[in-house]
C-alpha positions in Angstrom: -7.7 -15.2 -64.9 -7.4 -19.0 -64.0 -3.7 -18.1 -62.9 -4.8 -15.1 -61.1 -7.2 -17.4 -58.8 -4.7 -19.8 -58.1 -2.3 -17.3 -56.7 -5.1 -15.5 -54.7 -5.9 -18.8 -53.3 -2.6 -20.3 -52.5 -2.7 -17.0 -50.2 -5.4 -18.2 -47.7 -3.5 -21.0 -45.5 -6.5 -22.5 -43.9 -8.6 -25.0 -45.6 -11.9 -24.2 -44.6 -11.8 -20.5 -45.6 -9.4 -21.0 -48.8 -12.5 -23.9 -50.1 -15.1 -21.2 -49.0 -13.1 -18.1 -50.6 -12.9 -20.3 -54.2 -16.7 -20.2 -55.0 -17.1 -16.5 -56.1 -13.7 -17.0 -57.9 -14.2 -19.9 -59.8 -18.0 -18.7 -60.1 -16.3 -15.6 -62.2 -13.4 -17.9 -64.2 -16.3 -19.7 -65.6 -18.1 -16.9 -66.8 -15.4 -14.9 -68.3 -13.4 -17.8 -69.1 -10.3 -19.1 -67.7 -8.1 -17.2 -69.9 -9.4 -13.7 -69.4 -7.5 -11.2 -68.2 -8.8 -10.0 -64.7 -7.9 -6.5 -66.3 -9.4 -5.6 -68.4 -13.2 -6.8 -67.4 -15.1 -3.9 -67.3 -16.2 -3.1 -63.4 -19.8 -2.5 -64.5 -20.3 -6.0 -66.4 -18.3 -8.0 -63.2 -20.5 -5.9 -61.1 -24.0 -6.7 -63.2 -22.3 -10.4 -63.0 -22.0 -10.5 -59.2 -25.2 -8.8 -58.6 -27.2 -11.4 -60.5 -25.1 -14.3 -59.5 -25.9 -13.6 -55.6 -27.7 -10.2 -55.2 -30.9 -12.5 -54.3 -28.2 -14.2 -51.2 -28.6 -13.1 -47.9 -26.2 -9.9 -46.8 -23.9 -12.5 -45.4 -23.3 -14.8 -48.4 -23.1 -11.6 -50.8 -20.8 -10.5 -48.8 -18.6 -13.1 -48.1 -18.9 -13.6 -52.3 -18.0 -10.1 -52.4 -14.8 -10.4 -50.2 -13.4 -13.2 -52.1 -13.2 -10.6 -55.5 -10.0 -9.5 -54.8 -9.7 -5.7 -56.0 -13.5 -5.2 -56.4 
């Protein structure tokens, strides 16, 4: 998954947005662990995952957390 965040990142050209895009991601790399594979994590456990980890965040940070999940 580690690898997977990388590439996502190296995507996003401008600073500011790439270091504000990396929080959710390297939020779910250290929960999972680095060496998970992004594909097989059950939608329901990232989900109950992202819900805890920000679900009490205003609309716009849960959001913008949300956005930076690629695929979710």
């Amino acid at each position: 998954m580690a690898d997977a965040v990388r590439a996502f990142l190296d995507m996003i050209l401008v600073a500011n947005t790439r270091r504000g895009y990396a929080t959710a991601p390297a939020a779910l790399v250290a929960a999972f662990g680095p060496d998970s594979d992004a594909g097989l994590l059950e939608p329901e456990r990232v989900g109950g995952w992202f819900t805890f980890r920000w679900g009490d965040k205003s609309a716009q940070t849960f959001n913008v957390r949300l956005a930076a999940l690629p695929g979710m």
